[in-house]
N, C-alpha and C positions, 0 to 999 in steps of 0.2 A: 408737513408732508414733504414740502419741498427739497426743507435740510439735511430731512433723515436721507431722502433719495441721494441728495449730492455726497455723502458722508460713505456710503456703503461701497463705492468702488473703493477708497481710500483703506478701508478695511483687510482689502484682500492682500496678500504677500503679492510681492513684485511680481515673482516667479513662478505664480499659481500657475497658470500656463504650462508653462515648460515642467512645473513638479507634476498635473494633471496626466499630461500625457505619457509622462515618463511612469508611474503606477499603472495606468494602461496598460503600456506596455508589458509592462513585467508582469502584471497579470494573463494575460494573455498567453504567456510561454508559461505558468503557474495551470492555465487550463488543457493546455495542450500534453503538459508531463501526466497531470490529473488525466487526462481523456486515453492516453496512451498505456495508462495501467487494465483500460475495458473492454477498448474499441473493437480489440480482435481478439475477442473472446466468442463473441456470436459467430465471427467466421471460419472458427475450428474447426466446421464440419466440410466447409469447401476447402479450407486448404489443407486439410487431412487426403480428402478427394484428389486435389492437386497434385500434391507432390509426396503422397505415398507414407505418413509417416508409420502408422500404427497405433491401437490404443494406451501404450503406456509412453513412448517416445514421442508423443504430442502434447504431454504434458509440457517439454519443453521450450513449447510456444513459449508459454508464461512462465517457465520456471529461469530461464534464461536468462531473461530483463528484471525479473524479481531476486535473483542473487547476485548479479552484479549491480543491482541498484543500492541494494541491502548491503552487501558486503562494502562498499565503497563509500555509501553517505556519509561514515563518516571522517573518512580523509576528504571528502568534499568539502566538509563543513570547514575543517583546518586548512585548506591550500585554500580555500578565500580568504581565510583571516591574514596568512601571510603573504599570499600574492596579489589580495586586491579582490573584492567578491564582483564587481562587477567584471572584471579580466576571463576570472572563473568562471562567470555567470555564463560570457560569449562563448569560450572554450567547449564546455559541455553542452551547450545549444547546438554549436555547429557540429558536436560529435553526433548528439540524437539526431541531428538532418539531415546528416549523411547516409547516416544508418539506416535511417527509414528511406531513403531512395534504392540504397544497396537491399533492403527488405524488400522493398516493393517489387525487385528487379530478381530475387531468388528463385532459382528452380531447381534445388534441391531442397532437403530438408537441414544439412549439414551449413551449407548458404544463408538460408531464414535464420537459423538457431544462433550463428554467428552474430549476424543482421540485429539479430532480438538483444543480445550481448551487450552491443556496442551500445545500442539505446539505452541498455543497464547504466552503463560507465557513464553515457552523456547526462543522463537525466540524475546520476548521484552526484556532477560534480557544478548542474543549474541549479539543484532544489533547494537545496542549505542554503544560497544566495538569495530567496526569493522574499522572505521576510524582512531578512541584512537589508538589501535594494528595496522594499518599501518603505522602511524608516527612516533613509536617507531619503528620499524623493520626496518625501511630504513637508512643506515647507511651515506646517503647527502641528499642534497638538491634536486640532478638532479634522484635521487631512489626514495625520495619522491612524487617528480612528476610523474616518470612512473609508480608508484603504483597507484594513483589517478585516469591515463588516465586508467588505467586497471580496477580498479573500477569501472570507468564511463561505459566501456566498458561491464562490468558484469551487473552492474545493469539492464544497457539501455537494453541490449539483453535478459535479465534470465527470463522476461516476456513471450516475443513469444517462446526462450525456454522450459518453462513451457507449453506452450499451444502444443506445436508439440509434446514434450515426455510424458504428459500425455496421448494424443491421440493413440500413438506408444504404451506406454504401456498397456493399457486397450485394444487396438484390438490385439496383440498379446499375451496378457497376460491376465490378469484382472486388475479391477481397484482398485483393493489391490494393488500393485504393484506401485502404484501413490504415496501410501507412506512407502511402503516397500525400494523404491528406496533410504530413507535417513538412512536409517539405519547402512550400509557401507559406505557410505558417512562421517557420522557422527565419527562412529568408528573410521578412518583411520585419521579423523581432531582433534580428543580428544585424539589418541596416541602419532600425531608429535607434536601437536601444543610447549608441555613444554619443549620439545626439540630445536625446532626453533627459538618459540616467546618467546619474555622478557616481566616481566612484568612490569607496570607503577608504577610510584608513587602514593603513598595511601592519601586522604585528609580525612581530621576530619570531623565531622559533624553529624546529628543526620539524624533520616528519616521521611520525612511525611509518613507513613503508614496511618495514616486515611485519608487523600489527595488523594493517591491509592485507598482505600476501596470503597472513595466516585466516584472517576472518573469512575473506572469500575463499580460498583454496577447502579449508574444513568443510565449510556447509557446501561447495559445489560437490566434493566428495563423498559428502553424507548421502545427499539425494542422487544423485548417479549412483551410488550403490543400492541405494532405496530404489528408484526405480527398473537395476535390473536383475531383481531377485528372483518376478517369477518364470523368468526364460533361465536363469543360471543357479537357481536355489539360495537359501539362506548360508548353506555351508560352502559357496564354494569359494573356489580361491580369490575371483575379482570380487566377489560379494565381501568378504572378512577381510582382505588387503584391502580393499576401498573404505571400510569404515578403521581398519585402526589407521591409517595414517590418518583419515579426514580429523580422528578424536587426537593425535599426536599432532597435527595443525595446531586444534583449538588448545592443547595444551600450549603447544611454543608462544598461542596467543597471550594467552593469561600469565605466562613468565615475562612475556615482553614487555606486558602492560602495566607490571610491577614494579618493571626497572625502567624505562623510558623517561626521559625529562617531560616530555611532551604527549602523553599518550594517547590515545584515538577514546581508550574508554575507560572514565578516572575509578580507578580500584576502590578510591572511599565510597561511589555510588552502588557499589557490590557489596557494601559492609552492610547494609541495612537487610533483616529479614521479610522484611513486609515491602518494598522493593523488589526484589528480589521475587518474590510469590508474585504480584504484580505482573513483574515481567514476564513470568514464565503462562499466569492466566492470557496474557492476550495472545504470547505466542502461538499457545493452544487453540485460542479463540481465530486466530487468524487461519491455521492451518484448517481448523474445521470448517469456516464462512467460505475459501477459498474452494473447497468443492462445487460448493454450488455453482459458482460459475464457472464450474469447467464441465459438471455432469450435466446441470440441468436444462442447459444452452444447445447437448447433442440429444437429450430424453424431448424437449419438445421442439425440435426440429425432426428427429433420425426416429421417433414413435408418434408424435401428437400431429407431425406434419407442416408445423410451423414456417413459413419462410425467416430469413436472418432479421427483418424487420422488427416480425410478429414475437421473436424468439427475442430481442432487446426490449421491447413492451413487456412483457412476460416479465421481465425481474422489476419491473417498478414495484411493484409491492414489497419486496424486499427493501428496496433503496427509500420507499415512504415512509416504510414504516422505520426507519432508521433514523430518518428527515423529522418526522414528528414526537417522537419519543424524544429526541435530543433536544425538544425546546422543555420539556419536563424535567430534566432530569436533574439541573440545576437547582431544581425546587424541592424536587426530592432527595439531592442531597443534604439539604437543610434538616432534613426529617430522619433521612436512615443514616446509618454507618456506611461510609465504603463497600466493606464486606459483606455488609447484608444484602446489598444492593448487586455484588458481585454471585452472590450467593444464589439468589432468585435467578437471576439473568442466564448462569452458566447452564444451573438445571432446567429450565425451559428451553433453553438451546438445544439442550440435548434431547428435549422431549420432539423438538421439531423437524431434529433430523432421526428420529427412529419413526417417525409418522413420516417422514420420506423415501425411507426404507420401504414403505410399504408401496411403494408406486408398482402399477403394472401394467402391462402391453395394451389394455381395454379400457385403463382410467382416461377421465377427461381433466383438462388444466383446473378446469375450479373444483374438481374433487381431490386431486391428488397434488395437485404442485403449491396453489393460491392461500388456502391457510398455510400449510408450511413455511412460505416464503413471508407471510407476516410477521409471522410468534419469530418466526429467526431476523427478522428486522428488528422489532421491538425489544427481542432476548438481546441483541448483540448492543444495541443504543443504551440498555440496561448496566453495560458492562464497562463500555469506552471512556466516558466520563469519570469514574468512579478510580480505576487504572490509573488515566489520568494525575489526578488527584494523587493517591498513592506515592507513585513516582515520583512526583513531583517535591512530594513534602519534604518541609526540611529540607531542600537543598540551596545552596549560598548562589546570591544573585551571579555570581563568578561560572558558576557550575549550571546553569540551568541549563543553556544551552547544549552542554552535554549529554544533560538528563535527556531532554527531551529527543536528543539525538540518538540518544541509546534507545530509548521506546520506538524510535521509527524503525531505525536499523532491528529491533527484535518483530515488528509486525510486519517485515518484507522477509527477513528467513525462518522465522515461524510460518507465516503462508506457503514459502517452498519448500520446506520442509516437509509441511502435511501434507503438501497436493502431491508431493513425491510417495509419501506413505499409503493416502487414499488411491491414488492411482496405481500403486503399486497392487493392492485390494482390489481395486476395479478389474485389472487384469487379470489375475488369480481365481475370483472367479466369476471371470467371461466363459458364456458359453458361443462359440462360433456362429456370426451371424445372428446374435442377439444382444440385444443392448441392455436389457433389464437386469439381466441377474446380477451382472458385476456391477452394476449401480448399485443394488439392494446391499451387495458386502461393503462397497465404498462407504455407502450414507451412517451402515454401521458403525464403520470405521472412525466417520465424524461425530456420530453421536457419542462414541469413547473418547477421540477427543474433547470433547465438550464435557463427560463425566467427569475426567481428569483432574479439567480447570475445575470443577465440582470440590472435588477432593484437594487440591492445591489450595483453592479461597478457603477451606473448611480447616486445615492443618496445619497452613504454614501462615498465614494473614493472622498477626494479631486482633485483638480487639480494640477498636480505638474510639475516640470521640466521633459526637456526630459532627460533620463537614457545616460550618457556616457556608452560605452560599456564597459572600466575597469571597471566602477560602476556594470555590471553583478556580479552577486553570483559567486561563484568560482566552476571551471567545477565539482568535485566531488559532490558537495549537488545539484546542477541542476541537476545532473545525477541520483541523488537518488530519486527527485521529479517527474523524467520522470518515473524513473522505478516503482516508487510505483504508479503511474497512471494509468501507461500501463496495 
């Protein structure tokens, strides 16, 4: 007994220590970007209150920080490779912490929407560095791993986190405070981090900036036009000039990304059809999930009476059932096809937001919201993994990190996309001073999205073998695609 005890310090890496805290760290800005996609969603209804914006121009809380996060994760991903991830890692830290002071401090809505922006830009150019910077930090194989499962761990959870200490903070505080809350956060991770964390090696190479310009510039133009349809109509003239240039954007995209040495998004990961379907089921999937927390956050505070608290409790079921289906689904990929599994998921999605639809002014939360919010947990857990998977396949260890980067990048402008759509539906038909009716066209709205991805798993997804379960994605990026879900 004795030997073994003197033998086991000698085990440990020199620099367990310093590797230890330095994964801390970086988890911790990993929870904070994670908590920041949630936080101030429950307090949509006060700062609607505040500072005036309207039902379909408040969508831009989240549509804001969702397309500039979107649009830019993946020049993120490449200006760490070439300038250092941990360089990059600070840069975009310090941008989000700014930003969220400059939020905190808004009184307009024009100010906030700004505010929400720059936290886009900050947090597309920390996130791609957050895995890079745990692989370096771990000083074996078996630190590596418990980094990952902690990861997994952050991501999965930083969601219903988000949704519980928004709610905390805006009824004990205000809902300044939702982004007030990163600002010591942030500080405390931009003093240790160049104390703790090492940084990577640097690669050569040039940047698509106009690949950037065009990816954000298209989809912000999409959904601005999307969202001001039903004050200006379908035919008018900002409405149809807003979408052909957004669509002459994504075209200059897809010309640049052909010709480019270095491109932001590799056009062989575009060759594959069942890829491809993939892609377009989650973006689908994303834009219809993404309602829910924006309608159902103001239906049981603004009808059921909820406080911001009781309204971030309220989505746990959602977020569980998300949590628990994701430790199956591994095993049932062993059993099903991808597509089958995509198949079932989509259509029960869809079944959950037309049972949503039906919500009304006299319903109570466990009659109208609480199953809903399950079957669309366990529909959407149904689908993530499986996507995953898909994507993933076939592509050269050179390339992953591409791929995987293209999946993210399409579940942040797939969800603004929709929410711009849904919201657009929401408003169309609002009747004055009631909240019900344009939610009922909204939830419709999502339940087509969701049919969609129906028909896209059913027509365009080949049929393939079934998925061994080592063939699973590896626990960290599953965890990231549940968490950016949730």
């Amino acid at each position: 007994m004795s030997s073994r005890t003197t033998t086991l310090p000698t085990e440990l890496p020199p620099n367990a220590g310093r590797a230890a805290a330095g994964i801390a760290i970086v988890l911790v800005a990993q929870l904070m970007i994670v908590l920041d996609a949630t936080v101030v969603n429950v307090a949509l209804p006060r700062i609607d209150a505040a500072l005036g914006f309207g039902p379909a121009s408040l969508s831009w809380v989240l549509n804001a920080y969702t397309l500039a996060f979107g649009g830019l994760l993946l020049l993120g991903g490449r200006l760490g490779d070439v300038l250092g991830r941990l360089k990059v890692f600070e840069i975009g830290l310090a941008t989000f912490t700014v930003a969220s002071a400059l939020g905190g401090l808004a009184q307009t809505p024009g100010q906030l929407v700004a505010a929400r922006t720059l936290q886009g830009v900050g947090a597309a150019l920390a996130a791609p560095s957050v895995l890079a910077l745990l692989t370096t930090s771990a000083p074996d194989d078996a630190a590596r791993n418990r980094a990952f499962a902690l990861f997994g761990a952050v991501s999965s959870g930083g969601a219903s986190i988000g949704l519980i200490l928004g709610g905390l903070l805006t009824d004990v505080g205000s809902w300044r405070w939702t982004l007030f809350i990163n600002v010591p956060i942030g500080l405390a991770v931009l003093v240790l981090a160049p104390r703790f964390v090492a940084e990577t090696p640097r690669r050569t190479g040039r940047f698509d900036v106009v690949g950037a310009f065009a990816a954000t510039g298209g989809a912000v133009l999409l959904v601005w036009s999307l969202i001001g349809t039903p004050e200006h109509g379908w035919l008018s003239a900002r409405t149809i000039g807003g979408f052909a240039v957004g669509l002459a954007l994504l075209a200059l995209l897809a010309r640049t990304e052909t010709r480019h040495p270095h491109p932001l998004v590799q056009p062989r990961l575009l060759r594959d059809r069942n890829r491809v379907g993939a892609l377009a089921v989650m973006a689908l999937l994303m834009g219809a999930n993404l309602s829910m927390f924006f309608l159902v956050v103001q239906y049981v505070q603004g009808v059921l009476g909820f406080g911001p608290l009781m309204a971030g409790v309220a989505f746990l079921p959602f977020s569980l059932g998300i949590f628990a289906t994701s430790r199956v689904t591994p095993a049932l990929l062993g059993r099903f096809r991808p597509r089958t599994m995509m198949l079932v998921g989509t259509a029960t999605l869809a079944a959950s937001y037309a049972w949503l639809s039906t919500i009304g002014v006299h319903d109570t939360y466990l009659a109208a919201v609480f199953g809903p919010m399950v079957l669309a947990g366990v529909s959407s857990a149904l689908v993530f993994m499986p996507v995953t998977v898909v994507v993933l396949s076939g592509v050269e260890p050179e390339h992953a990190g591409a791929a995987s980067g293209l999946l993210q990048t399409t579940q942040q402008l797939g969800g603004a996309v929709g929410v711009a759509a849904i919201v657009s539906a929401y408003a169309a038909g609002a009747v004055p001073g009631q909240l019900v009716p344009g939610m009922q066209a909204a939830f419709l709205t999502s339940a087509s999205f969701a049919a969609l991805a129906v028909l896209v798993s059913f027509a365009v997804l080949r049929p393939s073998r079934r998925t061994r379960p080592a063939e699973a994605p590896e626990p960290e990026l599953a965890a990231a695609v549940v968490a950016d879900a949730a």
